[in-house]
C-alpha positions in Angstrom: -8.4 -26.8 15.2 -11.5 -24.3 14.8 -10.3 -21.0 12.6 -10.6 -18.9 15.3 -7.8 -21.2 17.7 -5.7 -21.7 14.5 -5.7 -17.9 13.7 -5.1 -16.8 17.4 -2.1 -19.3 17.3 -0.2 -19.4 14.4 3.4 -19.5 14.9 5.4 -19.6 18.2 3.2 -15.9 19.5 -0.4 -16.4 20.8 -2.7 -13.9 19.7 -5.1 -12.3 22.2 -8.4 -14.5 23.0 -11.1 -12.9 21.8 -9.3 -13.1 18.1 -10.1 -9.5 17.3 -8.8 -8.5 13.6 -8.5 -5.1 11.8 -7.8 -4.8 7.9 -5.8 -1.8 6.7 -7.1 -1.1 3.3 -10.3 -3.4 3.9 -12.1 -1.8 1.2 -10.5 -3.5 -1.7 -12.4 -6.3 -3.3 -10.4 -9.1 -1.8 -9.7 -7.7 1.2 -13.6 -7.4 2.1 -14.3 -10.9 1.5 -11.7 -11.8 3.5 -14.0 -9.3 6.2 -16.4 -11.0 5.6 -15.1 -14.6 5.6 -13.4 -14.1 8.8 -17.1 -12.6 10.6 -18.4 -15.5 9.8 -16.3 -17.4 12.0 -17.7 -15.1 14.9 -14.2 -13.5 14.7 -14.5 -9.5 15.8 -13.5 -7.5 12.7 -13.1 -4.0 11.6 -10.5 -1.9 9.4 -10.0 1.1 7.3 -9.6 2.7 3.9 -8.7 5.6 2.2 -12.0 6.5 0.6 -15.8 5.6 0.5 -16.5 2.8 -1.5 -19.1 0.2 -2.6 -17.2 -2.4 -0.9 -17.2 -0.3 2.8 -20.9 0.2 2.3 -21.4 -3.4 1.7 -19.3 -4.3 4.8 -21.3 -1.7 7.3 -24.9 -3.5 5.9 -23.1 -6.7 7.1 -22.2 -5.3 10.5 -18.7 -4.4 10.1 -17.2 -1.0 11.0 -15.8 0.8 8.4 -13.6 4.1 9.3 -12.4 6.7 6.6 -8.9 8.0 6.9 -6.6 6.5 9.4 -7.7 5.5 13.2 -5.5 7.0 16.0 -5.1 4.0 17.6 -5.6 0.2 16.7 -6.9 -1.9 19.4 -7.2 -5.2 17.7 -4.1 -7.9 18.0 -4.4 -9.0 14.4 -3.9 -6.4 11.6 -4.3 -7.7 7.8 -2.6 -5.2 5.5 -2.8 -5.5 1.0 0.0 -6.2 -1.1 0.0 -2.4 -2.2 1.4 -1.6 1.2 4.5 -2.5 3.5 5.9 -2.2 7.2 6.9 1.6 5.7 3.3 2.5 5.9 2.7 4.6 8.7 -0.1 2.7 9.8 1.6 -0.9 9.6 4.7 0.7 11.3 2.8 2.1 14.0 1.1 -1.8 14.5 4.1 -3.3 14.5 5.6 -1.0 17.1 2.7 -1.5 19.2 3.6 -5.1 19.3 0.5 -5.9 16.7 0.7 -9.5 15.0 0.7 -8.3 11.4 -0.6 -10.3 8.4 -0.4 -9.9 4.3 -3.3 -10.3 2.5 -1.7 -13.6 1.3 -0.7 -14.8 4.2 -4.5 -14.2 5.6 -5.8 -16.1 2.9 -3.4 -19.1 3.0 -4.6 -19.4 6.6 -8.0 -18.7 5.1 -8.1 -21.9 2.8 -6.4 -24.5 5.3 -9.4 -24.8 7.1 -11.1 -26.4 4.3 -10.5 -29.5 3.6 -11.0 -29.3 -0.5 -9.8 -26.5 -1.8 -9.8 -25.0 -5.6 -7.3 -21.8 -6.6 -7.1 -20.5 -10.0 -4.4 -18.7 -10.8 -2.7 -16.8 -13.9 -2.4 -13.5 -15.2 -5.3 -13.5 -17.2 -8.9 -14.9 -16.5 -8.6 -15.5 -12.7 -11.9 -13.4 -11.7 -13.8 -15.3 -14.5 -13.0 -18.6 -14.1 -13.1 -18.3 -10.7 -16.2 -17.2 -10.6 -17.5 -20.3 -13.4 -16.4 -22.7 -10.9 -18.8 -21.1 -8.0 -21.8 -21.0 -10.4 -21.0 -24.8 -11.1 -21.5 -24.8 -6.8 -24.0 -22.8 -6.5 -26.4 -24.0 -9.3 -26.2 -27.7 -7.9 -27.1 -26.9 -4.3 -23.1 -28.2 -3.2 -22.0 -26.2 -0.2 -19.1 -24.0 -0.7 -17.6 -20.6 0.5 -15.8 -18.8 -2.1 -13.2 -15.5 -2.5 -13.4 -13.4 -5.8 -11.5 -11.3 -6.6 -14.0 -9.1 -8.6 -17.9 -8.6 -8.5 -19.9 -11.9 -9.8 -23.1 -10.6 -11.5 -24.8 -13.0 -9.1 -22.4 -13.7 -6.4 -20.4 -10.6 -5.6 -17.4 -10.7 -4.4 -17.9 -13.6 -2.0 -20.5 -16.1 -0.6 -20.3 -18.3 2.6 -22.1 -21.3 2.7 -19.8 -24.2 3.4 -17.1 -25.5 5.9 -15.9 -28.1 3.3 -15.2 -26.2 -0.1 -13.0 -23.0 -1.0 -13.5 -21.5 -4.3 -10.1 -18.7 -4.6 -8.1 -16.9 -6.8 -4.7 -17.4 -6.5 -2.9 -13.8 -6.7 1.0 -14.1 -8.3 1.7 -10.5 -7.3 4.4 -10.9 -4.9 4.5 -14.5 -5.2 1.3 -14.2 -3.0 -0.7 -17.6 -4.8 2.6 -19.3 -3.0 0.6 -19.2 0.7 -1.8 -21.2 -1.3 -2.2 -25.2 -0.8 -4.7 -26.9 -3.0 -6.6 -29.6 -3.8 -7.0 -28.8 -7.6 -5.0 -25.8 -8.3 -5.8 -24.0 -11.6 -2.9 -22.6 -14.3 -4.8 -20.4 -16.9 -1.5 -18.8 -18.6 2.1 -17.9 -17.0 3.0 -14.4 -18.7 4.8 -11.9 -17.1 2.5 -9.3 -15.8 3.9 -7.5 -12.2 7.5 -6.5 -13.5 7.8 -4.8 -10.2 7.8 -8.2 -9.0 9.3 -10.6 -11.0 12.8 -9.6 -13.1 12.0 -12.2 -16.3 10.0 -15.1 -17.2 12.0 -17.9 -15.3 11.2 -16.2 -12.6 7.4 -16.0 -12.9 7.8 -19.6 -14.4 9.3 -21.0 -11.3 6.7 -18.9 -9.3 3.9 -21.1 -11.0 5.6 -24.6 -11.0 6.2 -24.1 -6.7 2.4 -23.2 -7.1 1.3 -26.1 -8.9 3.9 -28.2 -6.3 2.0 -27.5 -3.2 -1.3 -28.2 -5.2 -2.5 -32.3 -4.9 -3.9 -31.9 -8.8 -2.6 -29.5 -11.6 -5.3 -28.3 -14.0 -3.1 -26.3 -17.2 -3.6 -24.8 -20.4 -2.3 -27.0 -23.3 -1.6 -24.1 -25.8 0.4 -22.3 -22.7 4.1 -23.2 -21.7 2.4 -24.1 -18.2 1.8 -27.2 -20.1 5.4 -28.5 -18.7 4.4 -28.2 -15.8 3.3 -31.8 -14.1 -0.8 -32.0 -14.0 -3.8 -34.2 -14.1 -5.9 -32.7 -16.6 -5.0 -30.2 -19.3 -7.7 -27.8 -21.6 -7.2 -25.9 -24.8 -9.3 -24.6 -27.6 -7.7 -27.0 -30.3 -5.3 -29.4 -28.1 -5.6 -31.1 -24.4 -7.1 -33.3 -22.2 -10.5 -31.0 -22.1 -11.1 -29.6 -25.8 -13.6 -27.6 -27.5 -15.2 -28.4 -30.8 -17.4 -27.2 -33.7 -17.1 -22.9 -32.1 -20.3 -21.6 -32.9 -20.6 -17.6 -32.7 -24.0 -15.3 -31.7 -22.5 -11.6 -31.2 -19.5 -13.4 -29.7 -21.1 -15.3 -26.9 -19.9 -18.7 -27.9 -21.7 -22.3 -28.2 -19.2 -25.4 -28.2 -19.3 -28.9 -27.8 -16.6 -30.3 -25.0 -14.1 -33.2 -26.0 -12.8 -35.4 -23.3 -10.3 -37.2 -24.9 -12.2 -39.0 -27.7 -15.7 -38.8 -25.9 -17.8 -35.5 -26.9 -19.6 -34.9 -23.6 -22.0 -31.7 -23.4 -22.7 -28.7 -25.6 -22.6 -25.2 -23.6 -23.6 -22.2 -24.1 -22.3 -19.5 -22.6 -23.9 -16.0 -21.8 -20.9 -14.0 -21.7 -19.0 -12.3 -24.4 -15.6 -13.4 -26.0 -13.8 -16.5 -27.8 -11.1 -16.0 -24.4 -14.3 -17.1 -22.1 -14.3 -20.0 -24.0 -11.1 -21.0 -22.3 -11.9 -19.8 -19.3 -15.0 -22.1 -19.2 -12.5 -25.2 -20.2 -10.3 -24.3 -17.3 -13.1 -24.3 -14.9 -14.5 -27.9 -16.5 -11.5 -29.9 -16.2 -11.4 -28.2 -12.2 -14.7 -29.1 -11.7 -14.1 -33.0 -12.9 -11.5 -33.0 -10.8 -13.7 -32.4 -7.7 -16.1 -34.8 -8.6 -19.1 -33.0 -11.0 -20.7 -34.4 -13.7 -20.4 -33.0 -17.2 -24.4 -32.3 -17.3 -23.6 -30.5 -13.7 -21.1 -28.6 -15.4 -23.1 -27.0 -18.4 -25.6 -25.9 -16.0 -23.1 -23.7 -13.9 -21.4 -22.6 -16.9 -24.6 -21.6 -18.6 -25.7 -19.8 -15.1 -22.5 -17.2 -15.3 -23.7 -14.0 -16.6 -20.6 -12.3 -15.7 -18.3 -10.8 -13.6 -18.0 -6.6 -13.4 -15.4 -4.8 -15.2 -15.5 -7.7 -17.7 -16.8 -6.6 -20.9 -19.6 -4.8 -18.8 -21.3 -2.3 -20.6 -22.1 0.9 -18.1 -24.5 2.9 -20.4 -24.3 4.7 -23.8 -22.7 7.8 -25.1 -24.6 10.0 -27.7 -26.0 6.5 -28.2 -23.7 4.1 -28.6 -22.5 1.5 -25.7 -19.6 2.1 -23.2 -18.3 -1.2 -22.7 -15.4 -1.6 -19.5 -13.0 -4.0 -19.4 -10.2 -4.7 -16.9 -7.7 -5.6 -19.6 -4.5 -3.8 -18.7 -1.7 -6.3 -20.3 -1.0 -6.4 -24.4 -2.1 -9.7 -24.7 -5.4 -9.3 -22.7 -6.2 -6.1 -24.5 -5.5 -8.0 -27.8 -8.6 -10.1 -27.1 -10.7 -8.0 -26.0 -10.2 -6.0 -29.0 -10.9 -9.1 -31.3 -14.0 -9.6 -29.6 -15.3 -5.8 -29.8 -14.2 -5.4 -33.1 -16.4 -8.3 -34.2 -19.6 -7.0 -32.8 -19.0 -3.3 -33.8 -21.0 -1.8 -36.7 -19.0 1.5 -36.9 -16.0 2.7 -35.2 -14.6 0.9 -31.7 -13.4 4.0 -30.1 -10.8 2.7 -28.0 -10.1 4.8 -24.2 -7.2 2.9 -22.2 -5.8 3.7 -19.1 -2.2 2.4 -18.3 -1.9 0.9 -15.2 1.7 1.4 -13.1 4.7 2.9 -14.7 7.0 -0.4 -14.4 4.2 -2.4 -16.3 3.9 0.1 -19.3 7.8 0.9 -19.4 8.1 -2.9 -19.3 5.6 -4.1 -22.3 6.6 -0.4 -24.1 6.7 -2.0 -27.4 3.7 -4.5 -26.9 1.6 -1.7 -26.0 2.5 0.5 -28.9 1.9 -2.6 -31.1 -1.8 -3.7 -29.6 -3.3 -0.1 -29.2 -2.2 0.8 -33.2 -4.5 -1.5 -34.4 -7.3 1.0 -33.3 -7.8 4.2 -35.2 -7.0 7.4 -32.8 -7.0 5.8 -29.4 -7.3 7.7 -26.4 -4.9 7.4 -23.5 -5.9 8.2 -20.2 -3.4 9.4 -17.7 -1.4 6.6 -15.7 -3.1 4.9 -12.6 0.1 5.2 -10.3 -1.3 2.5 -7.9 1.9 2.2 -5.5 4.1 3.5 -7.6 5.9 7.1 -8.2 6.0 9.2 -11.2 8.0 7.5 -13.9 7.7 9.6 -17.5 9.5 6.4 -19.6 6.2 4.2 -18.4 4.0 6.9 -18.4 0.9 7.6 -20.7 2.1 10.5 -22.2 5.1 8.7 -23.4 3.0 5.8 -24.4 0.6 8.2 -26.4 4.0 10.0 -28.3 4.9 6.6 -29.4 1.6 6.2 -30.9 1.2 8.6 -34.0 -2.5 8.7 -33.9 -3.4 8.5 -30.5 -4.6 11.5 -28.1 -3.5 12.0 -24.2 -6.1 12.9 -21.9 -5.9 13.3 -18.0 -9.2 14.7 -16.7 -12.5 13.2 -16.9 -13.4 16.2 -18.4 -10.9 15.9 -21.6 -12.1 12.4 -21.7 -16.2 12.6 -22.3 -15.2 16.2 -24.7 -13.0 14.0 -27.0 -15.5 11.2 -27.0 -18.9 13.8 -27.6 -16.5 14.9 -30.7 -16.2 11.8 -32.0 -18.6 9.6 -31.0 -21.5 8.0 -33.6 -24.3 5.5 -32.3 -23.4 2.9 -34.3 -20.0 3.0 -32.6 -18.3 1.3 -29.6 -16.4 2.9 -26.8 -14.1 0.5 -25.2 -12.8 1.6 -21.6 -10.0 -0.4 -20.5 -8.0 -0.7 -17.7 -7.8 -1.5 -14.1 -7.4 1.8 -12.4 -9.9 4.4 -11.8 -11.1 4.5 -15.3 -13.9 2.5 -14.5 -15.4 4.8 -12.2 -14.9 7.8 -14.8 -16.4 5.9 -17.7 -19.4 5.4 -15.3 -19.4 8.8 -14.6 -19.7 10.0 -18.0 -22.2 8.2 -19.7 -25.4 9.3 -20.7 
């Protein structure tokens, strides 16, 4: 059945003919692929969001309307709503009263992927965007056809590209259990920590979460130094162990060269363009995926070497009294503990550390981790708590993080932020920005 019959029809309500959509929130990087996605079906689209962004300029250029601040009135049938929201929201509510047919993000996406018939989801709490993104250059550079959904900007690629009815490329979201809408062809396991504590109560729970994802998947890719490793799969990768290994780690200003191990048969040396020993991991995750559906290792090592990247990734934004501001998205203990080995190792003076906490539940939740990571760097700088859906909560907030912390200084203006830095800051050092809130845009905002 054609996407536009299957999505006016889902379930025992019809939707109305002309299979007009409107996304609430349509702004957010996943959500405006999914914009986009669903135009190029010929499907009417349209939506909303809270502010101006890249992503609503991006979807006017392509023809989509794009209104600031809520509409009186919704007209469409179908209205896509993001995980950050719920039937409370006034504009959801109001849909649903008005006898709207409402959709989660995950649900849309689910929907999204069925119509293909091969489809590849990578999912874990670390490394989605990235490998994600690998596996699309692997496409891309090979002339396959392919649409894919990214959850972050590709250096090349953006956020998504359409140019295929046979291949999806996604990233498979846990929040919410929301990967779980998700049936694959090769479905992807990077790692299975506990990140959204809002979501999930312990690490059974997040476990089980991931073994019902890697059920409704036809072949299980996993990572062999991970516990995912119990879980059933085809093909498993791993810096040192695994079905996929790499060998004989060679190090340029942490952009990494390595030889791939299949078993007992060496297969291709890459070398990759980004920065950090965790890419390395990444790049065997998206190896054994790409086997899977049928590449060649040569055809491999030409994607991989093709990815330059993904936004917020190790992405430095400009300089500071001369020395590099470097962003990351790194917002759990154990992703900010690699990106901190890889920074420190390229740093010729002091790594000045600036890290934004994001959601109270998270940082109450990994209280101890945090404080463990972040004093490892001399005087770090906490910037105030990006709230996302969440309420004030002083146990998980910054300031209680920072008092924890014996060296560390609280900020909570951008202000605050570039006057401590100009105070401290020498050109041979690094600042580090991490986090996934609206640090980014702050750190872009106060460079040089």
């Amino acid at each position: 059945m054609p996407l536009r019959n299957k999505l006016n029809y889902m379930g025992n309500e019809t939707f109305a003919s002309e299979g007009s959509w409107y996304f609430v929130g349509i702004g957010g990087v996943s959500m405006s692929a999914l914009a986009r996605i669903l135009q190029s079906k010929n499907l009417s689209v349209r939506g909303c969001d809270d502010a101006e962004s890249k992503f609503t300029k991006d979807l006017r250029a392509h023809g989509i309307s794009v209104t600031i601040g809520s509409d009186d009135e919704i007209h469409e049938q179908n209205v896509v709503y993001t995980g950050a929201l719920d039937e409370s929201d006034k504009r959801i509510a109001g849909a649903k009263e008005a006898g709207k047919r409402l959709f989660t993000r995950a649900r849309l996406l689910g929907s999204v992927a069925e119509e293909y018939p091969f489809v590849l989801s990578v999912a874990g709490c670390h490394g989605k965007t990235s490998t994600s993104s690998m596996l699309a250059h692997i496409y891309y550079r090979n002339d396959r056809a392919f649409t894919c959904h990214i959850g972050g900007e590709d250096a090349l690629l953006g956020n998504c590209h359409i140019g295929g009815e046979e291949t999806f490329v996604t990233e498979a979201c846990e929040f919410k259990r929301s990967f779980l809408s998700l049936h694959s062809t090769v479905g992807v396991i990077l790692n299975t920590d506990r990140d959204h504590t809002d979501c999930y109560s312990n690490d059974e729970e997040v476990f089980a979460a991931y073994r019902t994802f890697a059920a409704q998947s036809e072949k299980v890719v996993v990572n062999a130094e991970e516990r995912a490793r119990k879980i059933p799969h085809a093909l498993s990768f791993g810096l040192r162990t695994g079905d996929v290994r790499a060998e004989k780690l060679r190090s340029d200003g942490e952009r990494y060269a390595f030889t791939v191990r299949e078993g007992d048969t060496a297969t291709v040396r890459v070398r990759l363009n980004v920065t950090g020993k965790f890419q390395v991991l990444n790049a065997l995750a998206a190896y054994a995926a790409a086997r899977l559906a049928g590449f060649t290792a040569e055809e491999i090592k030409r994607g991989l070497e093709s990815f330059r990247g993904v936004k917020r990734r190790f992405e430095t934004v400009g300089t500071l009294r001369g020395a590099p501001v470097i962003c990351d998205y790194a917002h759990h203990p154990r992703e900010i503990t690699a990106v901190l080995e890889s920074a420190h190792k390229i740093c010729d003076g002091t790594l000045r550390l600036v890290f934004q906490p994001h959601t109270y539940t998270r940082t109450h939740a990994f209280m101890d981790e945090f404080v463990k990571t972040l004093s490892r760097v001399k005087h770090p700088v906490l910037y105030k708590t990006f709230s996302a859906r969440e309420t004030f909560f002083f146990e998980g907030s910054a300031a209680a993080l920072a008092a924890r912390i014996p060296d560390a200084i609280y900020v909570q203006s951008p202000e605050q932020l570039k006057n401590r830095l100009i105070k401290t800051v020498e050109k041979d050092d690094i600042v580090l920005v991490l986090g996934a809130g609206d640090i980014y845009s702050i750190a872009r905002s106060i460079v040089d």
